[in-house]
C-alpha positions as CSV (number, residue, x, y, z in Angstrom):
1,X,71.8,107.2,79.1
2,X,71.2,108.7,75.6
3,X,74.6,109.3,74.0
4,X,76.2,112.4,73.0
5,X,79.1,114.1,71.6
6,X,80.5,116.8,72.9
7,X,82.8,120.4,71.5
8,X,84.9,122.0,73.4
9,X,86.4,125.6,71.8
10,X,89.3,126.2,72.9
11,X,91.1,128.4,70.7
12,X,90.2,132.2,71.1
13,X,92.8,135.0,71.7
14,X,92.5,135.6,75.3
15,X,92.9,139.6,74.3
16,X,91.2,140.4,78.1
17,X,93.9,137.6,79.5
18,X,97.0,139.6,77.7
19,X,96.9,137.0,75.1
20,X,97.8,134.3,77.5
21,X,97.4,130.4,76.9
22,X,93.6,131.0,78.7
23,X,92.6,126.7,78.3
24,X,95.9,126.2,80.2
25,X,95.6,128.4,83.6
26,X,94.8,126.8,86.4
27,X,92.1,127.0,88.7
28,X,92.4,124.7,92.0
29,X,95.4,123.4,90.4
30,X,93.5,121.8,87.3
31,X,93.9,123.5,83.9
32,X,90.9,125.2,82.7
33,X,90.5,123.0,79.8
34,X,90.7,119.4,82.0
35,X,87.8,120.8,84.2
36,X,85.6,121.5,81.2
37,X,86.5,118.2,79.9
38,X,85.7,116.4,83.3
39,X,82.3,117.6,83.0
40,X,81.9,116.0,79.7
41,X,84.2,112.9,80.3
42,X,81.0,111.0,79.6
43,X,80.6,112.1,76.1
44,X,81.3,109.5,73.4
45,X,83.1,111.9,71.6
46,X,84.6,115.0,72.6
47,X,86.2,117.4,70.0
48,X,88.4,120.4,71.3
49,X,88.9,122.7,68.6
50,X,92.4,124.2,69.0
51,X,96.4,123.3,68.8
52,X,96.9,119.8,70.3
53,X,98.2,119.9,74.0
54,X,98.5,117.3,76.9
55,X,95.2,116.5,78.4
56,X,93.8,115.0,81.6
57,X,91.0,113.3,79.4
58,X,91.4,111.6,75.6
59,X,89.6,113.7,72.6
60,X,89.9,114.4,69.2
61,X,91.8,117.4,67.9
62,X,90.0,119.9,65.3
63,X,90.9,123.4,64.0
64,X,89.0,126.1,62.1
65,X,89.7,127.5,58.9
66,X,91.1,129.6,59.0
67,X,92.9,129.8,62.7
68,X,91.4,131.9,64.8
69,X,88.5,132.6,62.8
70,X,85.6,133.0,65.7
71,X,83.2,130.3,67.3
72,X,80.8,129.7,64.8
73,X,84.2,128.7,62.1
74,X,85.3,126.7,65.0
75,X,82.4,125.2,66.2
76,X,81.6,123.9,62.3
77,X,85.3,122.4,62.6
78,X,84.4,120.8,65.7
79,X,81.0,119.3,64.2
80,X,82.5,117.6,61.8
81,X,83.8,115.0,64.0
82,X,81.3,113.9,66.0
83,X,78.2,111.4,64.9
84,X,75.3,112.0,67.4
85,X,72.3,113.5,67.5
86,X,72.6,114.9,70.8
87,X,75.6,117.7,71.1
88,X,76.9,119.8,73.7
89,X,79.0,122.4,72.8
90,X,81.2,124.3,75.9
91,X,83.9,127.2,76.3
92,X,87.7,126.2,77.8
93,X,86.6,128.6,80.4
94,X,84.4,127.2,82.4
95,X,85.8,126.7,85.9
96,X,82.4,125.9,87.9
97,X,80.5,123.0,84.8
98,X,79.9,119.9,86.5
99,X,79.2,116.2,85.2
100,X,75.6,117.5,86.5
101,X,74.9,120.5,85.3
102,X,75.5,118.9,81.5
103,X,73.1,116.0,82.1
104,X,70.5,118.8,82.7
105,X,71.4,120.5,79.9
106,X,70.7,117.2,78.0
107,X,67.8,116.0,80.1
108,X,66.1,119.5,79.2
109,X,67.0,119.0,76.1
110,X,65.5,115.6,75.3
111,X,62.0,116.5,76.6
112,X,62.0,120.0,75.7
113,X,61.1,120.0,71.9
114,X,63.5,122.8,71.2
115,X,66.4,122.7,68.8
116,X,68.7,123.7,71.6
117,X,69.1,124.3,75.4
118,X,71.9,126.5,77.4
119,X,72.5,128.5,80.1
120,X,72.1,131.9,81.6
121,X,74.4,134.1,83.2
122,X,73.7,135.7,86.4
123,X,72.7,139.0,84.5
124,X,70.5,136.7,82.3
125,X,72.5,137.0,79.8
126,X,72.5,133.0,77.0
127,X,75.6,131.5,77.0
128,X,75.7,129.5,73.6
129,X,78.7,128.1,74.3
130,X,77.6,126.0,77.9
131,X,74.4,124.6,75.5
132,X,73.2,121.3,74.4
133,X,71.9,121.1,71.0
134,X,70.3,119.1,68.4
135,X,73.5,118.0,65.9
136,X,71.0,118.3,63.0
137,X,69.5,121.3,63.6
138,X,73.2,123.0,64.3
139,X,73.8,121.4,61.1
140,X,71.3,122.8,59.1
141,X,71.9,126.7,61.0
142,X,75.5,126.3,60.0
143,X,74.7,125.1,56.1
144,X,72.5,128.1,56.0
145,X,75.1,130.6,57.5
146,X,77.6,129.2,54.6
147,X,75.4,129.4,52.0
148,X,74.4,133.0,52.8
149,X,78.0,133.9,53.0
150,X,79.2,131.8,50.3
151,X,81.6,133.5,47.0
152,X,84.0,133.1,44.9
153,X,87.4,133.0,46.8
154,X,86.2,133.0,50.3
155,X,86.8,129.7,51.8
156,X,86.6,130.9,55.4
157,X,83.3,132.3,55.1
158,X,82.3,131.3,58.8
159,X,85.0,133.3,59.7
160,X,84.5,136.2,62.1
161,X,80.9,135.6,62.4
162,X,79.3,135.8,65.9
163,X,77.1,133.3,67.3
164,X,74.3,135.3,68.0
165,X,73.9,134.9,64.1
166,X,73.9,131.4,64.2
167,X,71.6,130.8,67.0
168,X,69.0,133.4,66.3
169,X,67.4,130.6,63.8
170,X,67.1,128.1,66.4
171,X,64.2,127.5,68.7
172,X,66.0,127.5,72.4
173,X,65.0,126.7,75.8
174,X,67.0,128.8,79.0
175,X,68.3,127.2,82.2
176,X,69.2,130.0,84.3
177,X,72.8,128.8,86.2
178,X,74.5,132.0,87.5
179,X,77.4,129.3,88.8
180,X,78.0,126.8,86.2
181,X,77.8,130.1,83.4
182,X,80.6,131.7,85.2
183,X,83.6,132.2,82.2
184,X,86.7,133.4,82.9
185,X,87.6,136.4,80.6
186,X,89.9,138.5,82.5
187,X,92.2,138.0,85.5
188,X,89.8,139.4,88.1
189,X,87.6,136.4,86.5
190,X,90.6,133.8,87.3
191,X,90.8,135.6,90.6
192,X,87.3,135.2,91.4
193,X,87.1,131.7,90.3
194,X,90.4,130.7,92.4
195,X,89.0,131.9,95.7
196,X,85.6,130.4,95.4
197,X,86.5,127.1,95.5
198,X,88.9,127.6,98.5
199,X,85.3,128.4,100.1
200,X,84.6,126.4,103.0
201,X,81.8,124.8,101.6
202,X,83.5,123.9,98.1
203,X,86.8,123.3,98.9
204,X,86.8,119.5,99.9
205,X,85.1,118.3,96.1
206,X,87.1,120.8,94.7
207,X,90.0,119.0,96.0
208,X,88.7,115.4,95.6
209,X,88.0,116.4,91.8
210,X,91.3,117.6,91.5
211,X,92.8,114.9,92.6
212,X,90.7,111.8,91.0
213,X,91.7,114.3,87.9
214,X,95.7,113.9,88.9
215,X,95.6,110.2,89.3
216,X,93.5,109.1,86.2
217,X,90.5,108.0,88.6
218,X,87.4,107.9,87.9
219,X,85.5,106.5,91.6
220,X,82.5,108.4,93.3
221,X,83.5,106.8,97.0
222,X,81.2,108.1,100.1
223,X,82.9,110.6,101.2
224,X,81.4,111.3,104.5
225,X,82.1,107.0,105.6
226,X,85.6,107.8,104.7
227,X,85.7,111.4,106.7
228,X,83.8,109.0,109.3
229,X,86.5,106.7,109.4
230,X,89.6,109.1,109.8
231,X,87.8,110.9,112.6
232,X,87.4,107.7,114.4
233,X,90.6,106.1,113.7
234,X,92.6,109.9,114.9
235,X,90.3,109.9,118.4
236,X,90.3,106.4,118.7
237,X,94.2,105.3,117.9
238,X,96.3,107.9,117.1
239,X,95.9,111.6,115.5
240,X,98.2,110.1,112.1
241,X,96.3,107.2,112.3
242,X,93.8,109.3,109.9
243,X,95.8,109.3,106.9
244,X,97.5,106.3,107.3
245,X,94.0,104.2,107.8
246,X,92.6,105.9,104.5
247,X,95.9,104.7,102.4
248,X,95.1,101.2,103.6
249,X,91.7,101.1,102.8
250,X,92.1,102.5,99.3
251,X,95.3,99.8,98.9
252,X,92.7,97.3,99.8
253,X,90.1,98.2,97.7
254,X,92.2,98.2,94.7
255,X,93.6,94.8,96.0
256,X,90.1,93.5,96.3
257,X,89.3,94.8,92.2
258,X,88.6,98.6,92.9
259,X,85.0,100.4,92.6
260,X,82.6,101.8,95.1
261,X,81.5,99.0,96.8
262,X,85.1,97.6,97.5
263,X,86.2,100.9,99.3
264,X,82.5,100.6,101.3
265,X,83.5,96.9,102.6
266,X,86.9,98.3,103.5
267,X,85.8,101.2,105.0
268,X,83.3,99.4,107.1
269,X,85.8,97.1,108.3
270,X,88.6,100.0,109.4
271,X,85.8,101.7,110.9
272,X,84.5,99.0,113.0
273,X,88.1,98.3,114.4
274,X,88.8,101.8,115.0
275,X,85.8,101.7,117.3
276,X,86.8,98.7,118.8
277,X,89.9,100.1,119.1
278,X,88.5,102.9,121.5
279,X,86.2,100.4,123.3
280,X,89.2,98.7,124.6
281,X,91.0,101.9,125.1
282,X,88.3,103.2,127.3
283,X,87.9,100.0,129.3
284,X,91.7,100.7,130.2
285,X,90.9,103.8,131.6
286,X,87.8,102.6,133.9
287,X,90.1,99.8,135.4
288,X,93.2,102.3,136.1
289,X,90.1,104.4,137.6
290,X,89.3,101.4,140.0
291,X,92.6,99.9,140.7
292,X,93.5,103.6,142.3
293,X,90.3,103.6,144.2
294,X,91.1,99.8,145.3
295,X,94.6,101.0,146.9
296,X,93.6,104.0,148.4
297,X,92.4,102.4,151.7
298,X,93.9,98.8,150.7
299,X,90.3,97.6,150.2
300,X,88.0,97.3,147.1
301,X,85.9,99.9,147.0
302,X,82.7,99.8,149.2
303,X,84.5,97.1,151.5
304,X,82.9,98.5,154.9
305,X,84.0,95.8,157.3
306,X,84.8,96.5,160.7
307,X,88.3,97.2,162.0
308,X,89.8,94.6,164.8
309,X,88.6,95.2,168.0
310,X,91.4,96.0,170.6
311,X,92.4,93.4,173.0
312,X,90.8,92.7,176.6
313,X,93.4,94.7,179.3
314,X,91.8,91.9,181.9
C-alpha cells in the first residue's frame, strides 16, 4: 500500500449547528471527528486543522492564519505538515466515510492521471473536502492562489477564499458516493445520520466500529463465526451462555497473542463444544424418550412374547 497523508478540517463555525462544537457531536456514540479519523487511521500522517482536543486516534495539530479563516487558509495550514505525495483531505463531518471508501479515493487516484479525485453528493454535487489529491499539484494551486492575492500587509491572504477557487485549476476525476458524501450541516443532518445507522442493516458494524473505537482496537474478527458461535452456545447450553462464551474466547485470544487468526482457533474450538454440547444434550432426551416407553408395559419396547398360559383345571 502506497502511503499517504491525510487533513482533516475541523474548524468551521457550525453557524447551521447554532455555533455548536460540530467535530464533537456524536453519532452512534462516536464523535464526529473519531469517525472521520477511523477512516483515515491508515494514513501516515494525519493533520486536523483546529484547537487541540482528546482524540480516539493520534494526529498532528494545525491552525490557519488567521482562525477561522475558511478551508482553503486551513487546508494550506494543514499541508504544511505532511510529506507525501499522495493526500487526502476530509471534513469533521462525515458520519458515513469508511476505511474503504478512501482507499478508492486513492486507488482512483493512482491510476487516474488526474491532479485530484473526490466525491459526489447525491444531487451530484463535488465534495472537495472527501477528495484525494496530488500534494504537489495542491501545492502548486495553493502557491498560485497566494501569489494572486498577495500585498503589502495582508498576511492572511487565503483567508475567506472558497474552494471552488482553488480547485477550479485542477484537473479532477468524480466518484459519485451519495452515502459516504453525506455531511452533517444542520441538526436534521445529525438527525438523519443518527437514525440510519440504527437501521437494521447497519446497526451491528455500526456498533462493532464503535466499540473497536472505545477500546483502542484495531481487529477485523469474522463476525458471522462469532454470531455462529453465540447462537450455538444460547440453543445448545444456556441462553447467557452467548455472551459469556464470546468473553472467553476474546480472553483467550489475547492470551494466545491477539489477531484474527487467534480469535478463529478460539472460536472454532467454543464452537465445536457448544455442538458437542447439544449432541449429548439431545442423546439425553432420546433415552428419557425410551426409558418411558420401556416402563410402560414393564417390557422393552417391541418385546412381544407371549403371556403365561393358565394352569390345567385337570
Amino acid at each position: 500500500m502506497t502511503a499517504y497523508d491525510a487533513v482533516v478540517l475541523a474548524g468551521g463555525a457550525a453557524r447551521r449547528l447554532g455555533g455548536a462544537d460540530k467535530p464533537g457531536v456524536r453519532v452512534g456514540g462516536r464523535a464526529l471527528l473519531d469517525r472521520v479519523l477511523a477512516a483515515c487511521a491508515d494514513a501516515r500522517t494525519t493533520v486536523v486543522v483546529a484547537d487541540p482536543r482528546p482524540t480516539a486516534h493520534p494526529v498532528t495539530w494545525a491552525r490557519e492564519d488567521p482562525p477561522g479563516g475558511g478551508p482553503v487558509a486551513a487546508l494550506d495550514a494543514g499541508l504544511g505538515h505532511t510529506t507525501a505525495d499522495d493526500l487526502v483531505v476530509l471534513s469533521a463531518d462525515l458520519p458515513f466515510l469508511t476505511g474503504a471508501t478512501v482507499q478508492l479515493l486513492l486507488a482512483t487516484l493512482r491510476t487516474s492521471g488526474a491532479d485530484g479525485v473526490l466525491l459526489t453528493d447525491a444531487e451530484g454535487r463535488d465534495q472537495p473536502l472527501v477528495a484525494a489529491y496530488r500534494a504537489p499539484a495542491l501545492r502548486r494551486a495553493l502557491a498560485a492562489l497566494a501569489a494572486e492575492h498577495d500585498g503589502p500587509g495582508r498576511p492572511g491572504r487565503l483567508a475567506g477564499l472558497p474552494l471552488r477557487r482553488l480547485t477550479a485549476g485542477l484537473v479532477l476525476t468524480r466518484v459519485s458516493d451519495p452515502v459516504a458524501s453525506f455531511d452533517c450541516d444542520t441538526w436534521d443532518d445529525i438527525a438523519t445520520a443518527r437514525s440510519r445507522i440504527r437501521e437494521h442493516g447497519h446497526v451491528l458494524d455500526e456498533w462493532i466500529s464503535a466499540v473497536k473505537d472505545e477500546l483502542g482496537i484495531d481487529l477485523d474478527v469474522d463476525t458471522k463465526a462469532l454470531l455462529d458461535l453465540a447462537r450455538d452456545a444460547a440453543h445448545g447450553v444456556a441462553r447467557p451462555a452467548a455472551p459469556l462464551t464470546t468473553f472467553l474466547v476474546g480472553y483467550a485470544a489475547a492470551r494466545a497473542g491477539g489477531g484474527p487468526e487467534a480469535v478463529a482457533e478460539a472460536s472454532r474450538k467454543a464452537a465445536a463444544l457448544a455442538l458437542r454440547w447439544a449432541d449429548e444434550k439431545a442423546d439425553g432426551k432420546d433415552e428419557k424418550a425410551d426409558g418411558k416407553d420401556e416402563k410402560a408395559d414393564g417390557r422393552p419396547d417391541g418385546d412381544t412374547a407371549e403371556p403365561h398360559a393358565a394352569p390345567d383345571a385337570g
